[in-house]
VMD Tcl script that draws the C-alpha trace (Angstrom):
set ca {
  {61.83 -32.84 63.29}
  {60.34 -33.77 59.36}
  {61.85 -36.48 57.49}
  {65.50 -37.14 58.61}
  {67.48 -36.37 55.73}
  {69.58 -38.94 55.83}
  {66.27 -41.10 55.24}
  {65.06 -39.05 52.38}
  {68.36 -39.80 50.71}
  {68.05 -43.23 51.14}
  {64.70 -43.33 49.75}
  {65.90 -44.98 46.07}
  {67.47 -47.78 47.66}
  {64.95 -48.42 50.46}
  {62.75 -48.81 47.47}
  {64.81 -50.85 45.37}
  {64.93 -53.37 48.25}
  {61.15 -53.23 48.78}
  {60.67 -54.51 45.10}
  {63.07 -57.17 44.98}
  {61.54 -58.32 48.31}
  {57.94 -57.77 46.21}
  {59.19 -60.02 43.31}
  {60.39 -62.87 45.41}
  {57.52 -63.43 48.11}
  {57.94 -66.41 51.13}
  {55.24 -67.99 53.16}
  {55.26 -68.63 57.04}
  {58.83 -69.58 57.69}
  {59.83 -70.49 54.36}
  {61.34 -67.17 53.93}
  {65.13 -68.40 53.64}
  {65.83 -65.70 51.13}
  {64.09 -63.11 52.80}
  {65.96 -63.94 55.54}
  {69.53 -64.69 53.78}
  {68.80 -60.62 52.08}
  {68.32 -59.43 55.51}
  {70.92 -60.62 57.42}
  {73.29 -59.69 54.20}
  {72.59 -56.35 54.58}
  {72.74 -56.09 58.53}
  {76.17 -57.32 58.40}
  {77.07 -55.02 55.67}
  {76.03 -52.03 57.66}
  {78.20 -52.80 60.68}
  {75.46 -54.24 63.23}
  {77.53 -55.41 66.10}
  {75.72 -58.91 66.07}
  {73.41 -60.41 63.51}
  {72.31 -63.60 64.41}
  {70.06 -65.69 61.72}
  {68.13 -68.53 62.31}
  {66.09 -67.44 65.50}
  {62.18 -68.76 65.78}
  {63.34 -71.02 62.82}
  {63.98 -68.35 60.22}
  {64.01 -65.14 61.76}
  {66.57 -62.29 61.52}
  {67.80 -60.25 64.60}
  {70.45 -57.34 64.65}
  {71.70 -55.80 67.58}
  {73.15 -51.62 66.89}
  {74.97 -50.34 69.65}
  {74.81 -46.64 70.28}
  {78.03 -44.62 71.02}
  {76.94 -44.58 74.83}
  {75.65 -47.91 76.61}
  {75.20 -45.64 80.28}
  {71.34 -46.06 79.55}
  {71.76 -49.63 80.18}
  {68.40 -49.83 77.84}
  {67.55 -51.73 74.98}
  {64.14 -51.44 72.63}
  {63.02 -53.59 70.14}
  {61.78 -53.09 66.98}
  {59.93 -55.38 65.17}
  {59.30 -55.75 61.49}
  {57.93 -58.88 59.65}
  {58.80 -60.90 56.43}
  {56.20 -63.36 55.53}
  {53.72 -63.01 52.42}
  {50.49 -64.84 51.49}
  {49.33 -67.38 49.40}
  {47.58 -65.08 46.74}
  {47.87 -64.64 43.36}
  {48.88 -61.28 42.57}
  {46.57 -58.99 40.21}
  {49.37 -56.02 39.66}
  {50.72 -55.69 36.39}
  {53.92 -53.92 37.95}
  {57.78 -54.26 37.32}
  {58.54 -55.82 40.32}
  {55.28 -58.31 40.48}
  {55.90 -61.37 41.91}
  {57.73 -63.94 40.20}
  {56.61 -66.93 43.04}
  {53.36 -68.25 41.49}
  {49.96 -68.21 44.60}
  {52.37 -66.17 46.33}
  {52.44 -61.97 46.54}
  {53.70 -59.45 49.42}
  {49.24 -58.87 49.82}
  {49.93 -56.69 53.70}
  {53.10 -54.47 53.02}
  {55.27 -56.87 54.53}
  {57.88 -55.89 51.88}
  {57.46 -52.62 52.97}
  {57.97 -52.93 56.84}
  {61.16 -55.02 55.82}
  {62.38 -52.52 53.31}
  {61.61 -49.67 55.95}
  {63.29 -51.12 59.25}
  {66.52 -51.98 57.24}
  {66.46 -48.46 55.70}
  {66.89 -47.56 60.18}
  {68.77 -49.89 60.84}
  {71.26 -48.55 58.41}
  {71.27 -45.35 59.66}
  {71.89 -46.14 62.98}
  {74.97 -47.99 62.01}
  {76.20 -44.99 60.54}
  {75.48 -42.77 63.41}
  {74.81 -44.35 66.59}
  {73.67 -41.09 68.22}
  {72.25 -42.60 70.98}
  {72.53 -44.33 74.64}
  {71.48 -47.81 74.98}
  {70.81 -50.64 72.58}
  {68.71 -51.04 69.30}
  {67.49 -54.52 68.57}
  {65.80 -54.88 65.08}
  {63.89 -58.02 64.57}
  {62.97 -59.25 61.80}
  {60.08 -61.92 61.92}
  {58.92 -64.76 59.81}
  {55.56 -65.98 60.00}
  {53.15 -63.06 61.06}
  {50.39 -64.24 58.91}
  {48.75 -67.58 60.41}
  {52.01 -69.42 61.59}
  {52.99 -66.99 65.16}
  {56.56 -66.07 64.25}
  {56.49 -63.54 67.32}
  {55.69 -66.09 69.68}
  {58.05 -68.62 67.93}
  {61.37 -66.01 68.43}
  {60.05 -65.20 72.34}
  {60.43 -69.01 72.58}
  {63.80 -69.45 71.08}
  {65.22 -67.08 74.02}
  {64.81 -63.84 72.18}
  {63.94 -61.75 75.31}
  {66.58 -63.05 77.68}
  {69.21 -63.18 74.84}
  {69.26 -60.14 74.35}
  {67.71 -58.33 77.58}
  {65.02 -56.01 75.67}
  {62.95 -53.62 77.58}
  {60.43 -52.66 75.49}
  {58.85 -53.06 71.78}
  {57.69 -51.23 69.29}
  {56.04 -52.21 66.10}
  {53.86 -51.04 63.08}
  {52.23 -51.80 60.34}
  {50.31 -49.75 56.84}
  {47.07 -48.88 56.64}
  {45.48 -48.64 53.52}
  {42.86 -45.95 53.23}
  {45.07 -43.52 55.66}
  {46.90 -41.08 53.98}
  {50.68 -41.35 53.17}
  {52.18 -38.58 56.10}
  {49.85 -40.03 58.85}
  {49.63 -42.04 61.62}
  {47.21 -43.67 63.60}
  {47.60 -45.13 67.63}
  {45.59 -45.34 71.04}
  {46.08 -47.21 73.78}
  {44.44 -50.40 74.60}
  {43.19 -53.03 72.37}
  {44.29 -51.57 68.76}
  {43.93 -55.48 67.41}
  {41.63 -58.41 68.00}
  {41.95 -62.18 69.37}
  {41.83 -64.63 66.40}
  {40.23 -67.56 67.36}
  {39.60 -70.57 64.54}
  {36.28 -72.21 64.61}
  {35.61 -75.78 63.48}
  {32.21 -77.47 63.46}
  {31.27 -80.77 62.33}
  {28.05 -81.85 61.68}
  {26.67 -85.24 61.50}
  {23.48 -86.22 60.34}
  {22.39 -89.37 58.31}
  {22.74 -89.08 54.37}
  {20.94 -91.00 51.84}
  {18.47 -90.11 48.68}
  {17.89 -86.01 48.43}
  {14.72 -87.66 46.74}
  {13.45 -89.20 50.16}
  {14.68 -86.42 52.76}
  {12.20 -87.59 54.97}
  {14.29 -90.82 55.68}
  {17.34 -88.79 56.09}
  {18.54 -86.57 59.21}
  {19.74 -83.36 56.38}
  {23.74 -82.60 57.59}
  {23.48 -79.61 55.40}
  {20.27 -77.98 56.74}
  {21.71 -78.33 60.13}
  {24.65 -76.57 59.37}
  {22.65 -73.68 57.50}
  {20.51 -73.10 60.50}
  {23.72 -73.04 62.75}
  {25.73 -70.62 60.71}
  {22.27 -68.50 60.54}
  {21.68 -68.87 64.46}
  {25.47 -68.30 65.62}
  {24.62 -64.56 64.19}
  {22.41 -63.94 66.77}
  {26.08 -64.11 69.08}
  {26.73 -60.57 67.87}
  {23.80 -59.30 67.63}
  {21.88 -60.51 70.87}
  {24.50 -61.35 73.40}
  {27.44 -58.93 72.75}
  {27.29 -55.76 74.97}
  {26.25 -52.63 71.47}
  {29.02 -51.28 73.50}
  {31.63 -53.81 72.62}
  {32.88 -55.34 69.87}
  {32.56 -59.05 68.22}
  {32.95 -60.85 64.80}
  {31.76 -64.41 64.37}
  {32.13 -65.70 60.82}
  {31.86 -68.96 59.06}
  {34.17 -69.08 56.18}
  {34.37 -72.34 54.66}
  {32.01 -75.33 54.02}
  {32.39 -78.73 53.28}
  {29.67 -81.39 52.58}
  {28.54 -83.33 49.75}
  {30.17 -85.04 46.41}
  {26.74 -85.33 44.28}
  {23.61 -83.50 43.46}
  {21.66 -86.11 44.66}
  {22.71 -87.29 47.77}
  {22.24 -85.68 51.20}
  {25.59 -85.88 52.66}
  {26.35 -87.76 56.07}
  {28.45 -84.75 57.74}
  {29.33 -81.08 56.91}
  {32.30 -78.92 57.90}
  {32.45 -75.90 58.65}
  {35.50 -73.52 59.24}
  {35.38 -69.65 60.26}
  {36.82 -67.13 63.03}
  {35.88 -65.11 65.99}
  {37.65 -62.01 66.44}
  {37.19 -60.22 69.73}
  {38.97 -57.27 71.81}
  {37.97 -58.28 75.51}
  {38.84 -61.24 77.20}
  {35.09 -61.68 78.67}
  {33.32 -60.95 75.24}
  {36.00 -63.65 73.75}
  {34.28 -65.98 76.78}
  {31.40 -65.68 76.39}
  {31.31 -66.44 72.11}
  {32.89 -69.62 72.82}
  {30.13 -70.53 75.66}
  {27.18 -69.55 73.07}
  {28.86 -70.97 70.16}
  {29.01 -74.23 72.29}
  {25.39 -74.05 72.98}
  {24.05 -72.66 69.71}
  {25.86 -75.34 67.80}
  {24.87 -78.04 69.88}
  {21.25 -77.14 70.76}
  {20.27 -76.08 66.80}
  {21.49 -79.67 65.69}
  {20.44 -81.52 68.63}
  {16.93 -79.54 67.41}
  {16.95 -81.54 64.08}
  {18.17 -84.58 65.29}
  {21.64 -84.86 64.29}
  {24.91 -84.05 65.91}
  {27.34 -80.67 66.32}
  {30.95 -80.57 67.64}
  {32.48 -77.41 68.11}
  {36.42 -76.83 67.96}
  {37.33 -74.15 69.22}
  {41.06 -72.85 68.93}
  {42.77 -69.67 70.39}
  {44.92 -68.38 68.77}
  {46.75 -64.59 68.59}
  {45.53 -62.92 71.61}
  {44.34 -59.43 71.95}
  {46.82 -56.54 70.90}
  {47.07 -54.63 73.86}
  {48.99 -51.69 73.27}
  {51.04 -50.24 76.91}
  {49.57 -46.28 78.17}
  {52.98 -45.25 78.75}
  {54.91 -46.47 75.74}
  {51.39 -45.43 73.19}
  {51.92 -41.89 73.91}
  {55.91 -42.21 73.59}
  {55.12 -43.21 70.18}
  {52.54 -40.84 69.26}
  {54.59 -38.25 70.39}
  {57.70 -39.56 67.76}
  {55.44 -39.73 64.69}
  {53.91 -36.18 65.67}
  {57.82 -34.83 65.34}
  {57.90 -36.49 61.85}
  {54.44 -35.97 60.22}
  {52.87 -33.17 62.48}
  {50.35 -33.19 65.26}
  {47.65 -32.70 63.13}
  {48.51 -35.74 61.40}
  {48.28 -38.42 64.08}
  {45.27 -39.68 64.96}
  {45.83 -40.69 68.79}
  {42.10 -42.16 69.03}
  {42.49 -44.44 65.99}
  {39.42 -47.09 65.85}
  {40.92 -50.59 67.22}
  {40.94 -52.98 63.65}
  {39.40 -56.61 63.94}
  {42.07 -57.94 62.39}
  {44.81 -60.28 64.32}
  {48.50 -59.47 64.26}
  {50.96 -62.01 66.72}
  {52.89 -58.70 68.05}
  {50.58 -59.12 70.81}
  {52.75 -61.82 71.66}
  {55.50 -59.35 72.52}
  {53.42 -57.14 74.05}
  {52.52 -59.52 76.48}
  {55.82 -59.93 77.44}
  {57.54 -56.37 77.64}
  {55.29 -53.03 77.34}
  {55.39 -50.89 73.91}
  {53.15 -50.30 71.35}
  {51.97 -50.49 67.63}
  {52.03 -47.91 65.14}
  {49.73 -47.42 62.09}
  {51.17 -45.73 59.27}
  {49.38 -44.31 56.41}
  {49.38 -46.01 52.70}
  {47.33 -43.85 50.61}
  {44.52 -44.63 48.38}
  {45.41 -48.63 47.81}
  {43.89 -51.99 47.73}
  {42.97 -53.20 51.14}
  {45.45 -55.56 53.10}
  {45.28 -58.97 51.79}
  {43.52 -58.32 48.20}
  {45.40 -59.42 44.85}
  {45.86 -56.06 43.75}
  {47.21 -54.51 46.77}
  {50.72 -53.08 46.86}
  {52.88 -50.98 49.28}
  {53.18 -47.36 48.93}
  {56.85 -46.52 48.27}
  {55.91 -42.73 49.20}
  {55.55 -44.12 53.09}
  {58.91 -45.31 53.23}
  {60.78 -41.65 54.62}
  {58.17 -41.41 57.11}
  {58.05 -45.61 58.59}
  {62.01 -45.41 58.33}
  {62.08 -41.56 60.49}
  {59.67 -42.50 62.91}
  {61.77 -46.14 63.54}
  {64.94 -43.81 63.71}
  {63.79 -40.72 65.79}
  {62.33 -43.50 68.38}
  {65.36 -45.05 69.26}
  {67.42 -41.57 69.17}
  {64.04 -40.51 71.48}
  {63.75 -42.77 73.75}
  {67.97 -43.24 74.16}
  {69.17 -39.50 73.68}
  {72.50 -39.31 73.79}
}
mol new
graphics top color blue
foreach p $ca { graphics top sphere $p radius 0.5 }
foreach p [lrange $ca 0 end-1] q [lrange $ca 1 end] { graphics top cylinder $p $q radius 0.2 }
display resetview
């Protein structure tokens, strides 16, 4: 089973819709156009519902095969939202939303689930219900979560997801799963440091804010390095700082901002004890003051034993065997499909993107040569997993 050649004929005009979606990128759940194109086109193909407006902005259609005796529905999830980046492409379809550009292939995994969505309108070759969600709000704002809480689930009784995303740096024709953690917690660090300002000429009458917070962001490295298992896996990064309004003055207090990204529940528990303790103890050291804020966020991405092999097993019929890695290195990244996950078993799919920018750089772009293989693999699932 290659490239479904319905698919392959649809290729044009998958990509045609990837680029307009390209040229007009939406943050969060500001995506009202994204979502007006969507649901446009869901009704034009014959979905049987398409209801707007769920988790604030998102999309879902509902595709009814020619037999229901399966009683089974699967979800499949694709999201809309783009990022607040300035776009470096000098392409045709570059982005026309100034600070705003498609930077993760969201366009893409759009473009690619309405491509199957279409075709199983046309042929509904299978037994059982296919529920394509489209999601705003992926990147920072929990869309996925947001949907689940607007009734999603019990509205419309789904059994399992599925989900997937590019991968820069994979070739186009592959595909990369395991089971287990694939994606990691996201957790938001804040940490405010108080000290006493004055002169930078008399330091020695001042408590210094700003050396406090340079020894803590130096000492919270020895989290990774000392107290996580070699084994295991950890990230603890400070990524913004805030202090000061003149080259003369020691600031009163600093800010800090940054994330922890973790794959196990007790590594994520223990970097928030001995961020607690480093922060406090190192400023405590040199007499000022450290609070720690310390936010969960997405969880793990967990993908289900059962359901990853299902799905390694559909993009093996499109791309080959040889061209799915099935022990694919989990990614540090977040992604809120864990969300769903939590709730109903499936999995999460990596599909190849070729030699591009990484995710979330100015001049990254989706590979239009992916888009027969993400639209096959979303099509022979459902007609896999509901034959007719």
């Amino acid at each position: 089973m290659p490239i479904v050649n319905r698919v392959a004929d649809l290729h044009p005009e998958i990509t045609a819709w990837r680029r307009d979606l390209h040229a007009h990128p939406e943050l969060l759940y500001d995506v009202h156009r994204t979502a007006a194109s969507v649901a446009e086109k869901l009704k034009a193909f014959g979905c049987d519902e398409v209801v707007p407006g769920l988790g604030r902005t998102g999309v879902v259609g509902v595709i009814r095969g020619r037999k229901q005796g399966s009683g089974k529905t699967i979800g499949l999830r694709a999201d809309m939202d783009a990022l607040p980046i300035t776009e470096l492409n000098d392409l045709p379809y570059k982005s026309t939303n100034p600070g705003k550009m498609h930077a993760c292939g969201h366009d893409g995994h759009t473009a690619m689930l309405l491509g199957a969505a279409r075709y199983l309108a046309e042929t509904r070759n299978f037994d059982g219900t296919a529920v394509v969600i489209f999601q705003p709000a992926e990147e920072g704002g929990a869309g996925a979560k947001a949907m689940l809480d607007d009734g999603m689930l019990q509205r419309f009784a789904i059994d399992e997801f599925y989900g997937m995303h590019n991968y820069p740096g994979m070739p186009v024709g592959q595909f990369g799963i395991n089971t287990g953690a694939i994606m990691a917690a996201t957790d938001t660090l804040q940490i405010d440091v108080e000290g006493l300002g004055g002169h930078a000429a008399r330091p020695h009458l001042t408590v210094d804010a700003v050396l406090t917070a340079a020894q803590i962001i130096n000492n919270i490295q020895s989290i990774v390095s000392r107290n996580v298992d070699p084994q295991h896996a950890a990230v603890v990064s400070i990524c913004m700082v805030e202090a000061g309004n003149a080259d003369n003055v020691l600031p009163e207090t600093v800010r800090m901002r940054g994330t922890a990204r973790t794959l196990d529940p007790t590594v994520q528990d223990m970097v928030e004890k001995n961020l607690n303790r480093i922060v406090e103890n190192t400023a405590a050291a040199l007499g000022a003051k450290a609070k720690l804020t310390y936010t969960r966020n997405y969880p793990v991405l967990v993908n289900h034993d059962r359901e990853t092999a299902f799905a390694a097993d559909v993009a093996k019929s499109i791309a080959g065997a040889d061209r799915v890695d099935t022990a694919h290195p989990p990614m540090m990244g977040g992604e809120d499909f864990s969300f769903m996950l939590q709730k109903r078993p499936g999995a999460f799919i990596w599909v190849g993107n070729g030699d591009s920018a990484g995710l979330h750089h100015p001049r990254y772009n989706f590979n239009d040569d992916a888009i027969p293989l993400g639209t096959s693999y979303w099509v022979k699932l459902v007609e896999t997993a509901l034959p007719a």
